[in-house]
TIKEGU-733511 format. One record per residue (C-alpha): x, y, z; residue in three letters. Coordinates in steps of 0.05 Angstrom, whole numbers, padded with zeros to 5 digits, always signed. Example, Ala and Ser with C-alpha at 12.3 -4.5 7.8 and 13.67 -1.06 7.14 Angstrom:
% TIKEGU-733511
+00246-00090+00156ALA +00273-00021+00143SER 
This chain:
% TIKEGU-733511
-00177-00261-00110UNK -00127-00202-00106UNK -00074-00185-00155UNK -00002-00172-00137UNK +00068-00162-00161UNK +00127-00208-00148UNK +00202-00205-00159UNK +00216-00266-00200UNK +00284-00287-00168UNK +00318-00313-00230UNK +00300-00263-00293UNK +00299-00210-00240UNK +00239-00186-00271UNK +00170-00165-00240UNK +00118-00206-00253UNK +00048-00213-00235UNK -00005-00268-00196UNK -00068-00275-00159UNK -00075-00293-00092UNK -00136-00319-00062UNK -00167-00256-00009UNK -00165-00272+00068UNK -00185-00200+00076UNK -00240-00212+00125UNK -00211-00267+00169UNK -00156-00219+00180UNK -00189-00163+00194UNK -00238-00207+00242UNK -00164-00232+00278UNK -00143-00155+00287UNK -00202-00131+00320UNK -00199-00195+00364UNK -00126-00192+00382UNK -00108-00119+00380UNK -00172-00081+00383UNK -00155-00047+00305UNK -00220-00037+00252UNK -00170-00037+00190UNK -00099-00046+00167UNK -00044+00010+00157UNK -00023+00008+00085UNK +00023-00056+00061UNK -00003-00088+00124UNK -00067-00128+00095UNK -00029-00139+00030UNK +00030-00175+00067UNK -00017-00218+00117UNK -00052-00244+00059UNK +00014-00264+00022UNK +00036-00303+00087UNK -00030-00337+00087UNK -00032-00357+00006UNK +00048-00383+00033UNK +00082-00346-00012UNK +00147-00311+00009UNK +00156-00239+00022UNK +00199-00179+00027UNK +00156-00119+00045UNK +00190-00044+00045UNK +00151-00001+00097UNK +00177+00057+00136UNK +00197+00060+00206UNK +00127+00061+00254UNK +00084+00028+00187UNK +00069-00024+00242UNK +00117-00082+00213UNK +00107-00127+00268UNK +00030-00137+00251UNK +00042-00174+00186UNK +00074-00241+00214UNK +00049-00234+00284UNK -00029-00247+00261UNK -00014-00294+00222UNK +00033-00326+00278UNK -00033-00335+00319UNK -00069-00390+00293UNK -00064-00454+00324UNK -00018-00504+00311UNK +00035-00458+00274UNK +00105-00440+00300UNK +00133-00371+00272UNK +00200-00362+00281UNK +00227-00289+00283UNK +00290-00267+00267UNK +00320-00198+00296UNK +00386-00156+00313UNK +00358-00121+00365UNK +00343-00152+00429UNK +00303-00091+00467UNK +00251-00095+00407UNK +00244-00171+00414UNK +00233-00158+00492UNK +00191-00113+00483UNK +00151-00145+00422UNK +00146-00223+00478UNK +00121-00177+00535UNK +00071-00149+00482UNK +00045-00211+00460UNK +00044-00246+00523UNK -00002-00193+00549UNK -00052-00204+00494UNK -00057-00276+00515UNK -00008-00301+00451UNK +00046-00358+00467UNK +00115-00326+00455UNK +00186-00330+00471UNK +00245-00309+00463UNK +00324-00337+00470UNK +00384-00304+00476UNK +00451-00288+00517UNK +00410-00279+00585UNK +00372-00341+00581UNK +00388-00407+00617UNK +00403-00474+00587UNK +00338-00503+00632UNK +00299-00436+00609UNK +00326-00462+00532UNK +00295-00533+00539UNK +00229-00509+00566UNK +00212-00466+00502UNK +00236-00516+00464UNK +00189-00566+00495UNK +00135-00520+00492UNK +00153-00513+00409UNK +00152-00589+00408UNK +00086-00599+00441UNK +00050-00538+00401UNK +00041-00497+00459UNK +00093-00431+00424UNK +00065-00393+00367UNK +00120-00349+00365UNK +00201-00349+00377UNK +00241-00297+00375UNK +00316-00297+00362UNK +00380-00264+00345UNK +00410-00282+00276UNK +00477-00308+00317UNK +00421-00359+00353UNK +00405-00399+00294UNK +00475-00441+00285UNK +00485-00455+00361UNK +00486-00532+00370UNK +00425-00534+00406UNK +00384-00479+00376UNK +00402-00523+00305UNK +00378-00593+00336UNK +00309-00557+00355UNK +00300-00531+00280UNK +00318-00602+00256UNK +00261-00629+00304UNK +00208-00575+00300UNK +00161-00556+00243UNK +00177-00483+00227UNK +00115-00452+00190UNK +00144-00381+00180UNK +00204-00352+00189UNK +00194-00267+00203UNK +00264-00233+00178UNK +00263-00163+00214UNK +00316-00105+00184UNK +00335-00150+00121UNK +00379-00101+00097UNK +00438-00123+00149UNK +00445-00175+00093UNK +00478-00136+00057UNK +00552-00144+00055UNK +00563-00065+00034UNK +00507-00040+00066UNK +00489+00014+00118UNK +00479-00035+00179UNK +00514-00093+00154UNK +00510-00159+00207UNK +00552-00220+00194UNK +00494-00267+00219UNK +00449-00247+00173UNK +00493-00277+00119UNK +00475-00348+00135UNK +00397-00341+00148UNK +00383-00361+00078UNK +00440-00432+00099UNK +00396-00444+00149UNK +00337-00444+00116UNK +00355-00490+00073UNK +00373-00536+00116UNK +00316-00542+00146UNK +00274-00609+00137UNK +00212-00571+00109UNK +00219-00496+00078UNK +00179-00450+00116UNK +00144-00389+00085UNK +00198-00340+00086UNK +00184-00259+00097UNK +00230-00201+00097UNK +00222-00129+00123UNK +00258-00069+00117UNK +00247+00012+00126UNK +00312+00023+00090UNK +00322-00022+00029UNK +00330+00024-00037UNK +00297-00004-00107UNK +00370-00027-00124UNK +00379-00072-00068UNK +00312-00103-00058UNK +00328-00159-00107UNK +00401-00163-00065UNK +00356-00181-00002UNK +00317-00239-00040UNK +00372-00264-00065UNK +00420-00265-00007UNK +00363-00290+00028UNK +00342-00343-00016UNK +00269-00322-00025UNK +00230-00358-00082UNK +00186-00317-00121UNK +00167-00267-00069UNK +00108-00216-00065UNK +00139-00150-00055UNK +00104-00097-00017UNK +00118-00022-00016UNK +00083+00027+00016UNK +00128+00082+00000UNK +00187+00123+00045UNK +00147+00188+00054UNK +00129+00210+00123UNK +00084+00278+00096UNK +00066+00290+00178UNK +00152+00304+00188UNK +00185+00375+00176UNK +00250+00366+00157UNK +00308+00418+00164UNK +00376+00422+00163UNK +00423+00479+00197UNK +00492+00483+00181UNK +00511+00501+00256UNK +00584+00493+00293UNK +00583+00453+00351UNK +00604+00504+00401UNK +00539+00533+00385UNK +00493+00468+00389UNK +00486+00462+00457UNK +00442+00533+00465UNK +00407+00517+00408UNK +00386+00449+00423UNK +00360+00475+00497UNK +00324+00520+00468UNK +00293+00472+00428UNK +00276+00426+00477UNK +00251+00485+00530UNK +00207+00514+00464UNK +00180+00446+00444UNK +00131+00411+00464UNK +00116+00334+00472UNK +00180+00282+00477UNK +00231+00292+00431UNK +00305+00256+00425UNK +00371+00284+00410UNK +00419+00235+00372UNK +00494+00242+00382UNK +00547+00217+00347UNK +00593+00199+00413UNK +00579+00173+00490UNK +00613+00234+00516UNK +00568+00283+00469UNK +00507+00245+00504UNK +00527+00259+00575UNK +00551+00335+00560UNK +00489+00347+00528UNK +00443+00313+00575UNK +00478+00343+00637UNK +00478+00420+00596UNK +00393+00400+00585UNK +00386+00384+00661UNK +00423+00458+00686UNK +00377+00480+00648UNK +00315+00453+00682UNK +00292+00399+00626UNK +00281+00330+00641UNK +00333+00292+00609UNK +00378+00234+00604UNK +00440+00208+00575UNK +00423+00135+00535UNK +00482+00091+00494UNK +00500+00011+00492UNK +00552+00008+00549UNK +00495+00020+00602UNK +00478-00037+00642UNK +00404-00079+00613UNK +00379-00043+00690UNK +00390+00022+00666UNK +00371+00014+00593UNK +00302-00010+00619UNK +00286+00042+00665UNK +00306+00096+00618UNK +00272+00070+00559UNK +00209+00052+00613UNK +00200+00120+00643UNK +00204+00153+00567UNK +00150+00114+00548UNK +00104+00139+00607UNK +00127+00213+00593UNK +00193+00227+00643UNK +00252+00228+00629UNK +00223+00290+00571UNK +00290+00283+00532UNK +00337+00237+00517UNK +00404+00251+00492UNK +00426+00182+00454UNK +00470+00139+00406UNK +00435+00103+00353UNK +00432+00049+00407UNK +00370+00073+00423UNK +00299+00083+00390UNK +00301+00008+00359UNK +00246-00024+00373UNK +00227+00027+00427UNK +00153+00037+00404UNK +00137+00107+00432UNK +00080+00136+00384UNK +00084+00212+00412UNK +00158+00232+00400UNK +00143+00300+00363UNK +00217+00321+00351UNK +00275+00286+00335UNK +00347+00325+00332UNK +00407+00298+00307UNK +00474+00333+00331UNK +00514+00313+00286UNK +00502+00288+00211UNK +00493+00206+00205UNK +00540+00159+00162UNK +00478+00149+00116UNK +00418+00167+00096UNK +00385+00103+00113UNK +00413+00118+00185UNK +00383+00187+00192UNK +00315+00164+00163UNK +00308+00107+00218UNK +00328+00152+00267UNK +00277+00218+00242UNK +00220+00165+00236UNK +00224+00156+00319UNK +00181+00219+00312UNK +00109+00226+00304UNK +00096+00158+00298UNK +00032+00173+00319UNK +00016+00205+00243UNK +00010+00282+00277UNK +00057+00332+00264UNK +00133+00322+00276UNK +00198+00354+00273UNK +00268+00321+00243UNK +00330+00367+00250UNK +00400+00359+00230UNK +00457+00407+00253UNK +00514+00391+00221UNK +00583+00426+00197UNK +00642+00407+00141UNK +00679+00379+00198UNK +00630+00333+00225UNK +00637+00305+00147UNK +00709+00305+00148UNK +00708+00267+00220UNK +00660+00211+00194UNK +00706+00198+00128UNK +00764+00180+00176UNK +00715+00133+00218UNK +00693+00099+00156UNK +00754+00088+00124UNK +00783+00053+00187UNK +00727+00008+00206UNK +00679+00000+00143UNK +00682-00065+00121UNK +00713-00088+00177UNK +00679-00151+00192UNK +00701-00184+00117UNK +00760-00222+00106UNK +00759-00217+00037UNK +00798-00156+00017UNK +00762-00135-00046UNK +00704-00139-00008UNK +00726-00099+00043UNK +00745-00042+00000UNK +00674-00054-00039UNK +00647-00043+00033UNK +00690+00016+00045UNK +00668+00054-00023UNK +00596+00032-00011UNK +00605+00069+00058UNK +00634+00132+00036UNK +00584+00142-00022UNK +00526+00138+00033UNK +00557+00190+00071UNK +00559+00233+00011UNK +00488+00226-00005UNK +00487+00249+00071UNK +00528+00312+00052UNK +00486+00326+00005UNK +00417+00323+00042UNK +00451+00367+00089UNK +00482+00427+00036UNK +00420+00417-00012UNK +00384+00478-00031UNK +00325+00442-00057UNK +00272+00408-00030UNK +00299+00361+00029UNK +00242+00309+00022UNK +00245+00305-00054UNK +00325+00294-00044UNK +00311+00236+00006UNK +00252+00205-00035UNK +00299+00215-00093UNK +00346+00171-00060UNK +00304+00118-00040UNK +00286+00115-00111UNK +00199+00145-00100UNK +00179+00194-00159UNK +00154+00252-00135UNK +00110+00293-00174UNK +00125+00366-00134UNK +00185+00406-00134UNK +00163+00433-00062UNK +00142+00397-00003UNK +00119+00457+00032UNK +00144+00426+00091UNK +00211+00430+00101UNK +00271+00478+00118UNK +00285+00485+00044UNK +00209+00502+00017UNK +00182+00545+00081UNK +00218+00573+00130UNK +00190+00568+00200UNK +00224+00606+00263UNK +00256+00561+00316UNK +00294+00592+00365UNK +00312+00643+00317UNK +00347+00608+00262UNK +00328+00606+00188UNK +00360+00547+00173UNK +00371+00578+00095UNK +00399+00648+00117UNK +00441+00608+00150UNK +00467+00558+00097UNK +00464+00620+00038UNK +00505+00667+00085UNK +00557+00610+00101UNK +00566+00591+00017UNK +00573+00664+00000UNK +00624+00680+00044UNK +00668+00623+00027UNK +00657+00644-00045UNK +00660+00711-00044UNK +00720+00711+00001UNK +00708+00788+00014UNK +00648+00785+00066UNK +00653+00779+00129UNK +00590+00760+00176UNK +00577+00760+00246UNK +00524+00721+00297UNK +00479+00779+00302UNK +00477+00775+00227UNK +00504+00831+00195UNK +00537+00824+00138UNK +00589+00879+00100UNK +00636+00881+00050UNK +00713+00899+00060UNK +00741+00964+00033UNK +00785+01024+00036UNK +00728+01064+00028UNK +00691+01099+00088UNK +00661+01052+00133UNK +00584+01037+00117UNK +00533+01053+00161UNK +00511+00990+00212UNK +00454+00951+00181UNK +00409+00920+00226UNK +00399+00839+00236UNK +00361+00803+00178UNK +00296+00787+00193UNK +00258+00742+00150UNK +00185+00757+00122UNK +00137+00715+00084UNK +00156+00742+00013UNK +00234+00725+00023UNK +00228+00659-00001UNK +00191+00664-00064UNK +00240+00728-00082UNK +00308+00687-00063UNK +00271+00624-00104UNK +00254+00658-00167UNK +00314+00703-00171UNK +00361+00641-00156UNK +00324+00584-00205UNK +00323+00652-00265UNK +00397+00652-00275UNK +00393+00577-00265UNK +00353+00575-00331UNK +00380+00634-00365UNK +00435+00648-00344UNK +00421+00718-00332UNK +00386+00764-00291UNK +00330+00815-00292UNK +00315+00882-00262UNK +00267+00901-00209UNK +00209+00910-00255UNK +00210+00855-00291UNK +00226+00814-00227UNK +00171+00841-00181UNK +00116+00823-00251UNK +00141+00749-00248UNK +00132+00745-00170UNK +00064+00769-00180UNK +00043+00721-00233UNK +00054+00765-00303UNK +00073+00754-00363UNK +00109+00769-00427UNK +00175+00779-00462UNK +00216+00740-00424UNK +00177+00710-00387UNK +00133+00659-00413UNK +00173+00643-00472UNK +00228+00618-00435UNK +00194+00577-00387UNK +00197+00625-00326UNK +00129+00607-00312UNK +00157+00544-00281UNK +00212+00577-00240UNK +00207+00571-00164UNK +00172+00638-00131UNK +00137+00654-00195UNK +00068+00678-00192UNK +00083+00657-00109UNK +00073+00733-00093UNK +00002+00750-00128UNK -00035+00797-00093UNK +00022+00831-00060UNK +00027+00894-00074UNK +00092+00929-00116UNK +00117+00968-00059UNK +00119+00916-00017UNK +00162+00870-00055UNK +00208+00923-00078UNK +00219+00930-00004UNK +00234+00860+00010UNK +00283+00860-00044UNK +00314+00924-00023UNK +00329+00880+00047UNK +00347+00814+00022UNK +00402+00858-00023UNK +00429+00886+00046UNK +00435+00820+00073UNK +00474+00784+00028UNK +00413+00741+00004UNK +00405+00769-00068UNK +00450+00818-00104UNK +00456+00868-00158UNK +00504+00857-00221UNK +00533+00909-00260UNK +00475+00930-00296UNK +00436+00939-00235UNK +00403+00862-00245UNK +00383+00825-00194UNK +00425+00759-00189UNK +00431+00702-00143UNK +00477+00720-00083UNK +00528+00667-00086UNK +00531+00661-00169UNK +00555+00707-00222UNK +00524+00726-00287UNK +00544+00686-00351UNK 
């Protein structure tokens, strides 16, 4: 027996059970059918709640290997699974799959025939189809409901439940009837849902909406340790050099999401000047030219490819080692699908954002004309509209954060973390690409807007307007190892005390010290502290001396060392 929790669907409460173990015969079905010695996490757990028929809703992150969980069970004889998707290419892709590996499958929509219709239907009828895939829009057509009424359904597969939700991220009218159709179905199938984007809050939303009974809930958690995230505030006049830099710098596959059609084409005609093997991919293409493109990025050419959201669903490529976004998403839930396309594979990967105020500014407009635009009701619709616009805040605020950018998206997706630093994004280390340091960059940009009295330019000198004589030319910042801790400590100080200190006491706390000051007010647990130990005095002193020049740090009136963009209280 195994123990497990489930979302009781009327107290709302989380309750737990035993199921009985079918650990072995699944793991004796996935080495037969796909060649795999063990399960990812959440995978066993969810096979073994299909096969004790109990409903599920399983969160798991984008390349967690979803599929696996009702497919296996979908295999044994005599069952039909029915699977229920918005995105065609995935359920193409996911028939072709199975149909390789010997397993019965279909799939129905716009572009097949009425004869093609009948056959799988009398292949359903006569037990020969273990699995069926269709789009939520499928399941009231007249025909499509007169084969439900006829056919034993054993299991019915939900894939991206959140587009149940009325306010949320990726909302799809269709879904809204799944759980009507269920019940009007002459026996009630085991019912399970996945998603890589529900939050804590709207997990119970899902079972509801869907009408799920009891269901085990499975979550394996949003982090994705193997993907650096950063974020550079960068215009867009200047996007297109760094971005083929990138991609001439970087190795492996890697795809650049754009917010527009004509942002795809510019950029993927800029990439291809420029030697790189790239291409332009978004919905209006014809199903030809979709397939070949997504075909030949599979088997390694085109290199690059310059997109819409339209693609990278259900386009299973396990090597993509860098993902770019030009342009901010409307949501964080949007941006996460989109930076899990990389490193699927579990090896290291890159996630970039470049973003600006006005790419903000543009998506507010956007959202306030067409959120919610697919409700009637107008209460709703506004609901919609607000849910909409407080996504793209938490958006705005991944993007301007200072802190750690993992924590903020765990945070957000409602995972504890234990550490304050990731060590693995733009906001904890600071790794050179293409010369950038994507927190120069954002520090420099808030002080002058705050500061109103410095002016900086691209080489990265930065000086202060007077009517004294004019200072002598400082050269470009360049960052060193010790930066960070200095910036940290000297920033998260006056956080805590409002205050700052000199260079002594400054360069003791980098190095670990304590004392006066120190200790007893909790320094100890300031970012940067004790980060510099074993570095000698001179050497720090130095660093600070530079990061004062630059704008990154700066004295008060007592010679203190305060943050660069805050005053003393």
């Amino acid at each position: 027996m195994m123990n497990v929790n489930y979302l009781d669907t009327e107290s709302g409460t989380i309750l737990q059970d035993e199921l009985r173990d079918w650990s072995q015969a699944a793991l004796n079905q996935l080495d037969k059918a796909y060649g795999y010695k063990s399960f990812r996490p959440g995978q066993l757990e969810a096979v073994n709640a299909i096969l004790n028929r109990r409903d599920l809703i399983a969160v798991m992150p984008t390349g967690s290997g979803k599929s696996v969980c009702y497919q296996l069970p979908a295999m044994r004889a005599g069952h039909l699974t029915l699977v229920v998707s918005p995105l065609r290419a995935l359920m193409r892709d996911q028939v072709k799959a199975l149909q390789a590996r010997g397993v019965a499958a279909a799939l129905i929509d716009s572009g097949v025939t009425p004869k093609q219709r009948r056959n799988i239907y009398d292949m359903a009828h006569g037990g020969g189809l273990r699995i069926l895939y269709v789009a939520p829009e499928r399941l009231f057509a007249d025909d499509f409901t007169a084969f439900a009424q006829s056919t034993r359904v054993d299991l019915i597969a939900i894939d991206e439940a959140h587009c149940v939700l009325q306010w949320g991220h990726d909302f799809r009218p269709g879904y809204m009837r799944i759980g009507e159709f269920i019940a009007g179905l002459p026996s009630r199938p085991v019912v399970a849902a996945f998603t890589a984007t529900a939050t804590k809050r709207q997990v119970p939303e899902i079972a509801q909406d869907l009408g799920l009974e009891q269901p085990i809930m499975i979550g394996t958690g949003f982090d994705r340790p193997n993907i650096r995230f950063d974020s550079i505030e960068l215009k867009p006049s200047a996007r297109r050099k760094f971005i083929t830099k990138w991609a001439q710098n970087h190795e492996g596959s890697g795809i650049v999401y754009c917010t527009t059609i004509r942002r795809c084409d510019e950029l993927a005609e800029c990439l291809q000047d420029a030697g790189i093997d790239a291409e332009a991919f978004y919905a209006p293409l014809t199903d030809k030219e979709k397939a070949r493109i997504q075909d030949g990025f599979l088997t390694g050419s085109p290199h690059v490819i310059c997109a819409t959201t339209a693609f990278g669903m259900g386009v299973d490529k396990p090597d993509v080692r860098w993902v770019l976004n030009n342009g901010p998403c409307e949501s964080l839930e949007s941006f996460y699908q989109e930076a899990g396309r990389a490193g699927r594979d579990g090896k290291p990967a890159r996630s970039v954002v470049l973003w600006t105020d006005s790419d903000f500014i543009n998506w507010r407009y956007r959202l306030q004309d067409h959120a919610g635009g697919a409700l009637d009701d107008p209460e709703l619709k506004e609901r919609a509209e607000r849910a909409a616009l407080g996504r793209l805040d938490a958006m705005q605020q991944y993007c301007e954060t200072d802190e750690c950018l993992r924590r903020v998206l765990l945070d957000y997706f409602g995972e504890d973390q234990d550490r304050e630093h990731c060590d693995n994004c733009g906001n904890c280390t600071y790794v050179a690409d293409c010369d950038v340091n994507p927190q120069e960059l954002r520090r420099r940009s808030r002080s002058t807007r705050r500061r109103g009295g410095t002016k900086t330019d691209t080489g990265g000198r930065t000086g202060r307007k007077s009517g004294t004589e004019p200072e002598e030319e400082q050269q470009p910042y360049e960052p060193q190892p010790e930066d960070e801790a200095i910036v940290s400590f000297v920033a998260g100080r006056q956080k805590l005390i409002g205050r700052g200190f000199g260079d002594r006491k400054t360069i003791l706390s980098l190095q670990g010290g304590t004392g006066e000051d120190i200790d007893d007010q909790g320094l100890d647990q300031v970012g940067g502290y004790g980060e510099l130990a074993g570095t000698d005095e001179q050497t720090i002193k130095d660093r600070i001396e530079t990061l004062v020049a630059a704008g990154l740090i700066k004295r008060g009136i007592y010679h203190t060392l305060l943050d660069g963009k805050e005053t003393e209280s």
